[in-house]
N, C-alpha and C positions, 0 to 999 in steps of 0.2 A: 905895620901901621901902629900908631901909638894913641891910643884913647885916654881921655880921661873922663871919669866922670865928674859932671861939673854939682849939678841936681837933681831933686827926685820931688815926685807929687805924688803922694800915696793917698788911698783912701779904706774906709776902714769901717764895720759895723760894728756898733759894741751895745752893750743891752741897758746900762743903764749911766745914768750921771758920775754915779762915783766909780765906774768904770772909766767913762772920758777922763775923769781928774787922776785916778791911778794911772793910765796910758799914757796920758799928759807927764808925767812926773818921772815914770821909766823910759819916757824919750830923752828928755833932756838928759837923764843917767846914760845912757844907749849913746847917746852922743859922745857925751864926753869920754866916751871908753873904745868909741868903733870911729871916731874922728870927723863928724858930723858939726853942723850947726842948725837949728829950727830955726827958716828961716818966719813961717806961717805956723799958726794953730789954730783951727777953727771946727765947729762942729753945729750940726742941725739937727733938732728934735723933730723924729716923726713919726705919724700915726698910723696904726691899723684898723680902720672903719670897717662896720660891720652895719651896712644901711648912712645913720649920722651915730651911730655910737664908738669911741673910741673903744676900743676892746686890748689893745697893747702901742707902746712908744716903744723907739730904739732911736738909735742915735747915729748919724754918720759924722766921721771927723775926719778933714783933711789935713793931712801935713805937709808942708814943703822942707827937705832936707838939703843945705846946701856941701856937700863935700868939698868940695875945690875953688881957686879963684881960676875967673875967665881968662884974665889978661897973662894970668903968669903962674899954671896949672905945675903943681908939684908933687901931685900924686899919682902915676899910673895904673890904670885902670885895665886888668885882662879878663874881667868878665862879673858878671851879675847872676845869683841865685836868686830864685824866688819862689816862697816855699807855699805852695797852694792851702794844706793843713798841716797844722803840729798839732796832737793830738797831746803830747805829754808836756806843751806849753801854757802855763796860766794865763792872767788876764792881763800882766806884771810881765809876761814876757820871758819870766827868768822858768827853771826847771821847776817841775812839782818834786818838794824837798823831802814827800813823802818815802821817795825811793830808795 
């Protein structure tokens, strides 16, 4: 059987705004290197109440990745990873250079 993968809809908790805009700016880098296109970027500020006090915000952002065309797929597809935690991954995606 031959699969391809056409799309993807990810979601995503990140802690602050200038984390969404550095995520935002390592996708579209991630794209252009892993063969991607962004088809969506969007993201929702939300809160942690404590009674009516807001006591912390995070942020969740969605993205839609397109890989493939529908009508006329040229890339096959034999399977998906997905990596529950990376511990030695920044916020950037890329390695801690520390090492």
């Amino acid at each position: 059987m031959i699969r391809y993968l056409l799309k993807t809809t990810e979601e995503y908790r990140l802690d602050s705004l200038d984390d969404v805009v550095n995520f935002r700016t390592w996708l579209y880098r991630d794209g252009a290197s892993q063969n991607y296109d962004i088809n969506s970027f969007g993201y929702v500020e939300k809160s942690i109440k404590e009674g009516k006090d807001v006591i912390d915000t995070y942020y969740v952002v969605k993205v839609s990745k397109k890989f493939d065309d529908e009508k006329d797929p040229m890339i096959f597809n034999d399977g998906i990873t997905y990596l529950k935690h990376d511990s030695e991954c920044g916020i950037d995606g890329d390695k801690n250079e520390e090492e």
